[in-house]
DSSP file (Angstrom, degrees, kcal/mol; ACC not computed):
  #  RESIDUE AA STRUCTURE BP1 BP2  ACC     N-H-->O    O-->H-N    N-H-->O    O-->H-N    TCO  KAPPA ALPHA  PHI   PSI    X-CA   Y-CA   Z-CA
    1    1 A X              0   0    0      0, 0.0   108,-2.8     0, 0.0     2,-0.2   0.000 360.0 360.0 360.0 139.0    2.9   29.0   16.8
    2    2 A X  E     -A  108   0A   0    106,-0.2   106,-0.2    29,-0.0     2,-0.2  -0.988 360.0-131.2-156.7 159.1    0.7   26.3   17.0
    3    3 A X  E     -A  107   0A   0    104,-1.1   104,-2.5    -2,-0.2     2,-0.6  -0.668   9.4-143.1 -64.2 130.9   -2.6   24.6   15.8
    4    4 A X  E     -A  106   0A   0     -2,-0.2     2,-0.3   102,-0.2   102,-0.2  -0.962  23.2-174.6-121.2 123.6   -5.9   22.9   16.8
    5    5 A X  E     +A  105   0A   0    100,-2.6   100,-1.1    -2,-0.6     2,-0.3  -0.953   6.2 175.8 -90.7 120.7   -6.8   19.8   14.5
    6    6 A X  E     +A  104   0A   0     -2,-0.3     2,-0.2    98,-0.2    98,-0.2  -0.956  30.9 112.5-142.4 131.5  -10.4   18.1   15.1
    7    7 A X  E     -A  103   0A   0     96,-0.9    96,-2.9    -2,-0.3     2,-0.2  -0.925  53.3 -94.3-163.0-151.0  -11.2   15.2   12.5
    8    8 A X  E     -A  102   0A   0     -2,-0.2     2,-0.3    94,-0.2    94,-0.2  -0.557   8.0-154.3-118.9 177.9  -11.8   11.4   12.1
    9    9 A X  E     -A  101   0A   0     92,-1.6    92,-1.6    -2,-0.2     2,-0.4  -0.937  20.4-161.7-138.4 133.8   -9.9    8.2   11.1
   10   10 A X  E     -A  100   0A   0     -2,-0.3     2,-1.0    90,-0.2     9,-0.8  -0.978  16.3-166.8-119.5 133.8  -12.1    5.2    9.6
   11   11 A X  E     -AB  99  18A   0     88,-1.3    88,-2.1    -2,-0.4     7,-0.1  -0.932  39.5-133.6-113.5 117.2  -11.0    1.8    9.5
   12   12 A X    >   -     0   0    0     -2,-1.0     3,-2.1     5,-0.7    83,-0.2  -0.300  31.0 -62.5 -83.1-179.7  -13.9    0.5    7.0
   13   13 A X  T 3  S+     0   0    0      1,-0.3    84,-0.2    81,-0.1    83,-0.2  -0.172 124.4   2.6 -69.1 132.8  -16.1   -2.5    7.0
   14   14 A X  T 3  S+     0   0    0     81,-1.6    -1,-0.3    82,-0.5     2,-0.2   0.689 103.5 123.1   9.9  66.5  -14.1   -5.3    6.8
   15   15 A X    <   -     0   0    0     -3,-2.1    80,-2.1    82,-0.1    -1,-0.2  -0.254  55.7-149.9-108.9 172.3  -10.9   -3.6    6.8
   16   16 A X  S    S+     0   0    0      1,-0.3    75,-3.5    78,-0.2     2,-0.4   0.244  77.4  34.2-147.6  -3.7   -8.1   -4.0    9.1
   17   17 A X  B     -E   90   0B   0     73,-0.2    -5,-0.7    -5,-0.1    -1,-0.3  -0.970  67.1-114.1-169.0-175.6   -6.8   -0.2    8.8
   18   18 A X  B     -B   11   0A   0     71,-2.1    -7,-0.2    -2,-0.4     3,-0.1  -0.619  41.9 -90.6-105.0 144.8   -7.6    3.7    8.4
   19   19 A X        -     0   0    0     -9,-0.8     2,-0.6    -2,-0.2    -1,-0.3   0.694  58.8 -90.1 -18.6-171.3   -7.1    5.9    6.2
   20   20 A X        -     0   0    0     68,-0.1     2,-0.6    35,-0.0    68,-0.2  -0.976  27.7-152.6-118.8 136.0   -3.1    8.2    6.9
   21   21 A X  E     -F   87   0B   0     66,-3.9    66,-0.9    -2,-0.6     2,-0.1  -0.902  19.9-143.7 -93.7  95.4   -3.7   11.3    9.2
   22   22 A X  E     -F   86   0B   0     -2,-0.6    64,-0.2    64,-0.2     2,-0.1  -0.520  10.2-162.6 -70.3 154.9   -0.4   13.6    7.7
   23   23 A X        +     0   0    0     62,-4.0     2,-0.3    -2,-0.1     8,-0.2  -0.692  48.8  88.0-135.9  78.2    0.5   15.0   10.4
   24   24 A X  S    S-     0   0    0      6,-0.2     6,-0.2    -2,-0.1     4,-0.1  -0.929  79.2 -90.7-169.8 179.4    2.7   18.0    8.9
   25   25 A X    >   -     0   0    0      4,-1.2     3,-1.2    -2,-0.3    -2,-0.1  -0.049  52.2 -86.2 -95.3-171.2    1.9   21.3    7.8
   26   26 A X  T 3  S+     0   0    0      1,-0.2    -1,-0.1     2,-0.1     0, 0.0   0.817 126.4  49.8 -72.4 -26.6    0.9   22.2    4.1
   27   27 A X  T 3  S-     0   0    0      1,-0.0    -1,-0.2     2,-0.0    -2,-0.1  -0.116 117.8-109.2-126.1  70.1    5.0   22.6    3.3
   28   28 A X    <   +     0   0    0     -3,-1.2    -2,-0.1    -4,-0.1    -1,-0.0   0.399  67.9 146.4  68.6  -6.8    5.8   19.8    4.6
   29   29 A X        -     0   0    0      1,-0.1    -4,-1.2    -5,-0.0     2,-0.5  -0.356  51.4-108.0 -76.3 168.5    7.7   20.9    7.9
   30   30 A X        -     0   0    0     -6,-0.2    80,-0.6    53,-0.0    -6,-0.2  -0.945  32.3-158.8-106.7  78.0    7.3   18.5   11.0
   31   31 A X  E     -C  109   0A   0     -2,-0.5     2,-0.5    -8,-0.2    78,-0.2  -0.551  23.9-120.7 -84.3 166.3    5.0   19.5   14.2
   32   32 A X  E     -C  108   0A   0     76,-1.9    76,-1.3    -2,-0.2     2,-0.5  -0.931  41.9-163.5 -96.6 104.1    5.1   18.4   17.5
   33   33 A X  E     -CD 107  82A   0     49,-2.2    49,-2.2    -2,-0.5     2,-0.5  -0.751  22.5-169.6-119.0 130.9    1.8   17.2   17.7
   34   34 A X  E     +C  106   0A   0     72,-1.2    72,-0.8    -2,-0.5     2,-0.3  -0.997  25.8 168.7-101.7 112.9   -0.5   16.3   21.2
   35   35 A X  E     -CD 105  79A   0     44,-3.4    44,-4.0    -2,-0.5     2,-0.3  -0.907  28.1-147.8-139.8 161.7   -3.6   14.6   20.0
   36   36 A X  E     -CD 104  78A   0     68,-1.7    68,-1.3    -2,-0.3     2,-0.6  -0.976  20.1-149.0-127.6 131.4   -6.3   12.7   22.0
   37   37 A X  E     -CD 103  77A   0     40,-3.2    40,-2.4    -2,-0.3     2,-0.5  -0.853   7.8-160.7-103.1 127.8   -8.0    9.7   20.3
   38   38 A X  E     -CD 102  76A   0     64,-0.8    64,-2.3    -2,-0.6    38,-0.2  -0.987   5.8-157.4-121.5 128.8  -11.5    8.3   20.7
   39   39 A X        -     0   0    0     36,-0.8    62,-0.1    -2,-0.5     4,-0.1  -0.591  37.9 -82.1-137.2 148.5  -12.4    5.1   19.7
   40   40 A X        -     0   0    0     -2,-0.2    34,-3.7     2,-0.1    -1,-0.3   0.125  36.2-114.3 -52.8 177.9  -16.2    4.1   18.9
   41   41 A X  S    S+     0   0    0     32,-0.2     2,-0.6     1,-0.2    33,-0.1   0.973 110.7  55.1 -81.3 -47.6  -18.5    3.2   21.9
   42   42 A X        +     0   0    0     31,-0.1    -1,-0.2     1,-0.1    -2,-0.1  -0.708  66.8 149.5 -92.7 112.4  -18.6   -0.7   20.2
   43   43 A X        +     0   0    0     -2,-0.6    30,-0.4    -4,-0.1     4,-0.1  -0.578  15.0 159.9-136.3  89.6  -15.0   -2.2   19.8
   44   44 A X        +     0   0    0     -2,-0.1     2,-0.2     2,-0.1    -2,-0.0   0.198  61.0  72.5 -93.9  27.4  -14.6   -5.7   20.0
   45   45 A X  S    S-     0   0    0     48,-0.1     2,-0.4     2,-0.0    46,-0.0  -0.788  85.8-111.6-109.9 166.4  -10.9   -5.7   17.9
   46   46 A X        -     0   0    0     -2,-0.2    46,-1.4    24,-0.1     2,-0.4  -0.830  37.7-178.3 -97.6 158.8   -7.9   -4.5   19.1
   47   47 A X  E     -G   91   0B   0     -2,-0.4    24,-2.3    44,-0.2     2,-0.3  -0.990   8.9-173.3-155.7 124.2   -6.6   -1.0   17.0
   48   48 A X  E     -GH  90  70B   0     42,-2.4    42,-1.2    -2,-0.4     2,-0.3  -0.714  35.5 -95.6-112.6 179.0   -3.3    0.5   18.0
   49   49 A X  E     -G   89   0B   0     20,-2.1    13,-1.8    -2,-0.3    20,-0.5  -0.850  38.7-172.8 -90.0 124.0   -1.6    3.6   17.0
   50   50 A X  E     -GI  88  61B   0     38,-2.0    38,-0.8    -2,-0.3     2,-0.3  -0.675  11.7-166.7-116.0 167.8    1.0    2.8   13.8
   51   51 A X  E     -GI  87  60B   0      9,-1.5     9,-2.3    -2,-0.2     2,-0.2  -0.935   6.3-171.6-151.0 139.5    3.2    6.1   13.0
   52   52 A X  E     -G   86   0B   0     34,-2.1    34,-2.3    -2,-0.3    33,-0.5  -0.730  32.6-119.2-119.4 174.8    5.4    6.6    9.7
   53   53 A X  S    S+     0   0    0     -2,-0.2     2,-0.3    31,-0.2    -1,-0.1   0.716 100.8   7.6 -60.5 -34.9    8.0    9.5    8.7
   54   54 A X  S >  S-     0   0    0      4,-0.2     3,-0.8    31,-0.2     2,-0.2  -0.799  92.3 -91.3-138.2 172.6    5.9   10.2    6.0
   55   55 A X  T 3  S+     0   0    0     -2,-0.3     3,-0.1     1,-0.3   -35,-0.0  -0.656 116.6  33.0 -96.4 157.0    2.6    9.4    4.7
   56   56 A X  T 3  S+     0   0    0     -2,-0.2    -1,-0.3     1,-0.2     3,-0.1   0.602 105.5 119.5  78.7  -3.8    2.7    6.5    2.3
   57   57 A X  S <  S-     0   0    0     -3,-0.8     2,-0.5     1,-0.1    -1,-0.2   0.020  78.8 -64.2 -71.5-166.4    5.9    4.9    4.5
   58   58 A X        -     0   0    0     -3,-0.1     2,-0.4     1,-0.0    -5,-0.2  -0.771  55.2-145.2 -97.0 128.6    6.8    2.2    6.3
   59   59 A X        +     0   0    0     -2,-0.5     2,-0.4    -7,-0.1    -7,-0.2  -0.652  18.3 178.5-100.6 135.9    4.2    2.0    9.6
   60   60 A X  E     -I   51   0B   0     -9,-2.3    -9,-1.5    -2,-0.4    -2,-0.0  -0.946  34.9 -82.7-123.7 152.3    5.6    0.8   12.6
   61   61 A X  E     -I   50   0B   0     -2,-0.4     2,-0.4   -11,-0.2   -11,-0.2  -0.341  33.6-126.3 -47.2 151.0    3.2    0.4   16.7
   62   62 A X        -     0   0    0    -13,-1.8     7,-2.2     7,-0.2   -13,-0.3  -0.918  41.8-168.4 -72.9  89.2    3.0    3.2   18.7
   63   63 A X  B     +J   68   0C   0     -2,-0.4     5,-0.3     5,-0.2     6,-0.1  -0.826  18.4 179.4-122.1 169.2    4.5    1.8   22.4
   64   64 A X  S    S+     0   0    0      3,-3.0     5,-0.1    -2,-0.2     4,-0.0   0.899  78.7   0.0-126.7 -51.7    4.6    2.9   25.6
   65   65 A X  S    S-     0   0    0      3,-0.1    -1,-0.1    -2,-0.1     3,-0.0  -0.839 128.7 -61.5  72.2  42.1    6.0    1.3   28.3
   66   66 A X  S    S+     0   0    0     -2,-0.0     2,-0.2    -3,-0.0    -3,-0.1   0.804 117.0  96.4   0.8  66.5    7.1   -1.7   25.9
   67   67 A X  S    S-     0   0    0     -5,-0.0    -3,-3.0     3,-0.0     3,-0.0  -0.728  85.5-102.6-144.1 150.8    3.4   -2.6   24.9
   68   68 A X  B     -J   63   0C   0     -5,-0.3     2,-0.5    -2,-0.2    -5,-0.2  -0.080  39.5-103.2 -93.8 142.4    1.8   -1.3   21.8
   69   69 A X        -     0   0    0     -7,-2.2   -20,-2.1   -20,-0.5     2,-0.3  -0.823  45.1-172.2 -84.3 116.6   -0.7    1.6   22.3
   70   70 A X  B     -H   48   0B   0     -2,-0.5     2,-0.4   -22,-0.2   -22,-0.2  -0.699  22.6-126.0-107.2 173.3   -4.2   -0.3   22.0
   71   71 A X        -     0   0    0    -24,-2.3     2,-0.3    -2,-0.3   -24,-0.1  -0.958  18.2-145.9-108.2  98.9   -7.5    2.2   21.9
   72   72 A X    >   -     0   0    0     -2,-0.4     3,-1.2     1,-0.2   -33,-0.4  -0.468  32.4 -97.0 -97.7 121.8  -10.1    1.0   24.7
   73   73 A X  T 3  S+     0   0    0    -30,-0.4    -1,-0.2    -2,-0.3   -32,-0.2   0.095 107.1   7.9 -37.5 160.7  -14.2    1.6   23.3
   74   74 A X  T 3  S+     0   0    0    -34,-3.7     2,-0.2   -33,-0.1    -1,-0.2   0.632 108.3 106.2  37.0  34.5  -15.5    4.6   24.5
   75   75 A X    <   -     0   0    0     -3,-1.2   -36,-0.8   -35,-0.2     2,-0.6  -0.737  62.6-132.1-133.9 174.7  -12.3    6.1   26.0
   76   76 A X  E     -D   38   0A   0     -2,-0.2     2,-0.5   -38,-0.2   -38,-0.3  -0.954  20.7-151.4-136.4 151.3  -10.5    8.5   24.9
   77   77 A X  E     -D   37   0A   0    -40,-2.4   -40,-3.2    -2,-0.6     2,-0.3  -0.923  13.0-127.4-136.3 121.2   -6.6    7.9   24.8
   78   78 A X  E     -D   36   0A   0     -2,-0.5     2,-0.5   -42,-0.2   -42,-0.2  -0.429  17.5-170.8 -70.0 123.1   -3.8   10.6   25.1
   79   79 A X  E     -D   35   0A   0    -44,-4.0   -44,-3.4    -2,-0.3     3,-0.2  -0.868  19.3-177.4-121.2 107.1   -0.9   10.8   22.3
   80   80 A X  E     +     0   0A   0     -2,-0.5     2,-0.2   -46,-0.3   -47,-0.2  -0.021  50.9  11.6 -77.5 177.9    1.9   13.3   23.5
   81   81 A X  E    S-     0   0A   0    -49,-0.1     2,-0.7     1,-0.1   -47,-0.2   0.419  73.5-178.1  21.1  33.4    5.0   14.5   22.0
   82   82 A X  E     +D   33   0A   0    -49,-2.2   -49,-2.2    -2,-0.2    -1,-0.1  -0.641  17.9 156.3 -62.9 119.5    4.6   13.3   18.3
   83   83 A X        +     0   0    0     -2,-0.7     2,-0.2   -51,-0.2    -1,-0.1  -0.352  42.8  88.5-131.2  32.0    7.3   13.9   15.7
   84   84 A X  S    S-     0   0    0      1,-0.1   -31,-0.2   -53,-0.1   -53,-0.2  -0.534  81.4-106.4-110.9-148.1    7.1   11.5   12.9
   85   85 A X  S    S+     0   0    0    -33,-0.5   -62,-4.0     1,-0.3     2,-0.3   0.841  79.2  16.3 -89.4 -43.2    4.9   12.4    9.9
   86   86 A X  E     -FG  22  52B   0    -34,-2.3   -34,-2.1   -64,-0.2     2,-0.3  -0.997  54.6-150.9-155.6 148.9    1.9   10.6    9.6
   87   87 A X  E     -FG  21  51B   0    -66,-0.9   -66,-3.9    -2,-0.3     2,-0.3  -0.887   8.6-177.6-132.8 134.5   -0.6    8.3   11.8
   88   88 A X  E     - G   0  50B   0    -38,-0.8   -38,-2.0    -2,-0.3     2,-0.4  -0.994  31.0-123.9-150.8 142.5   -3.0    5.4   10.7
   89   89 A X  E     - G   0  49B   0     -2,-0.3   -71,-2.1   -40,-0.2     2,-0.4  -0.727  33.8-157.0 -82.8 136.9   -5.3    3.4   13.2
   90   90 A X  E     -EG  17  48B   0    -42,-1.2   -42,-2.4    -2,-0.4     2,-0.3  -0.974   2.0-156.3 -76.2  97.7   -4.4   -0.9   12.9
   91   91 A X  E     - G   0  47B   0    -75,-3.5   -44,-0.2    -2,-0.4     3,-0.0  -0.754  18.2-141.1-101.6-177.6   -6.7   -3.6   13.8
   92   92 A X  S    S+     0   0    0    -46,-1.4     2,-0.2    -2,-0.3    -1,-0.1   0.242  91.3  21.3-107.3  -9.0   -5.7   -7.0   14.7
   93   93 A X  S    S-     0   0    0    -47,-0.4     2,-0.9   -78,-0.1    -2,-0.1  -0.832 101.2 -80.3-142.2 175.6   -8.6   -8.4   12.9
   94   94 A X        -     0   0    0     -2,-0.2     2,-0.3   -80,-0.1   -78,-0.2  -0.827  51.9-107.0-104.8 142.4  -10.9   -7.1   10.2
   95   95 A X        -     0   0    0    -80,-2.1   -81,-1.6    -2,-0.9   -79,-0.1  -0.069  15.4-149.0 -35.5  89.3  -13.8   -4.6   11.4
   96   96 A X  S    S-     0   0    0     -2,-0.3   -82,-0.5   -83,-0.2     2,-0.1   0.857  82.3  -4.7 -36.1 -75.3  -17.2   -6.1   11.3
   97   97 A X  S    S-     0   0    0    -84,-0.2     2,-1.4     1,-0.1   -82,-0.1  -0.491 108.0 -52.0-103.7 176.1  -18.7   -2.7   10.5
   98   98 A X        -     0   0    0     -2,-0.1   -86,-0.2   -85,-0.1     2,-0.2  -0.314  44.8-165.1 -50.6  88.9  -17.3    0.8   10.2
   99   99 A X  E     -A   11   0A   0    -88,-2.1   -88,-1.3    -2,-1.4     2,-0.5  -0.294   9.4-174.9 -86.2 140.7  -15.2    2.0   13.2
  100  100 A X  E     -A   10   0A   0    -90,-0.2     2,-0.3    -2,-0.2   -90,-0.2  -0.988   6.1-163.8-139.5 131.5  -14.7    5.8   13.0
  101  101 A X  E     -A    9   0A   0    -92,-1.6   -92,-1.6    -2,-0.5     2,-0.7  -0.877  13.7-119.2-140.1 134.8  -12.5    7.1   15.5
  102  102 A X  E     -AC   8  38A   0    -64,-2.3   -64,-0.8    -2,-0.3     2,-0.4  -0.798  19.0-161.0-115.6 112.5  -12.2   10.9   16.6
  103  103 A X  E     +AC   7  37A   0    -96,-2.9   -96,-0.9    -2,-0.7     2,-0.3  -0.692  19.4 150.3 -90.8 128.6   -9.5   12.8   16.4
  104  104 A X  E     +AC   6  36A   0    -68,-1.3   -68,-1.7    -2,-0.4     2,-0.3  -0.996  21.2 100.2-143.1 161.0   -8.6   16.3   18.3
  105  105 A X  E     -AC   5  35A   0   -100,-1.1  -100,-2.6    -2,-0.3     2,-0.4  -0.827  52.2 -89.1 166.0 167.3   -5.5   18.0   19.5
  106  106 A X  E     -AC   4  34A   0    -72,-0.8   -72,-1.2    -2,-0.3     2,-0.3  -0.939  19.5-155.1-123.2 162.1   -2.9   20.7   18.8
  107  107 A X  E     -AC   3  33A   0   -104,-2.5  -104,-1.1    -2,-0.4     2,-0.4  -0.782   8.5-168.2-119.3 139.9    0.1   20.8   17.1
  108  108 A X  E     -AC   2  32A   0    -76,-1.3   -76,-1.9    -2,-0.3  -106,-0.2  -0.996  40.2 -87.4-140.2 133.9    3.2   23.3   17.6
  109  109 A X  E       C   0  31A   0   -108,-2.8   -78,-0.1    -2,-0.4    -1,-0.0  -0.080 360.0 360.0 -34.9 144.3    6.6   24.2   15.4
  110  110 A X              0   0    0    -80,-0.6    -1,-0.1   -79,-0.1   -79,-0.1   0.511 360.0 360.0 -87.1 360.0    9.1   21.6   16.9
């Protein structure tokens, strides 16, 4: 069985991170989630991908290749094979204005 998710993440105006995306179903169970990320056309910070178990946990970077997954303007940036709980966008600075960032992907029992 699986799911198609489409919403946003905002890291607000002098903020340094976004809301939590749960990323599990309404009881709680754990999908395997593929999502694709799109970062505004203007981004002069860097914003990675942080991932907890759970929302409200402890967030740790997103890596790949041992470097931190960063989000490039106007691109849109694959996240495969996810299995923790919940996702929130990180800058490295705080946001001059609102950065709103677009989320889509689907999600399937692990």
């Amino acid at each position: 069985m699986s799911a198609w998710y489409s919403g946003t993440l905002t890291i607000a105006a002098l903020a340094t991170e976004s809301e939590e995306l749960d990323l599990t179903d309404s009881g709680g169970s754990r999908w395997k989630k593929n999502l694709g990320i799109r970062a505004p056309a203007t981004l002069p910070e860097t914003v990675t991908v942080h991932l907890a178990e759970a929302t409200g946990g402890t967030y740790a970077a997103l890596q790949s290749g041992g470097g931190d997954i960063t989000l490039p303007a106007n691109r849109w940036t694959n996240v495969a094979d996810l299995t923790e709980g919940a996702m929130k966008l990180v800058a490295g600075s705080p946001v001059a204005v609102a950065r709103v960032f677009t989320i889509r992907g689907a999600m399937a029992k692990k």
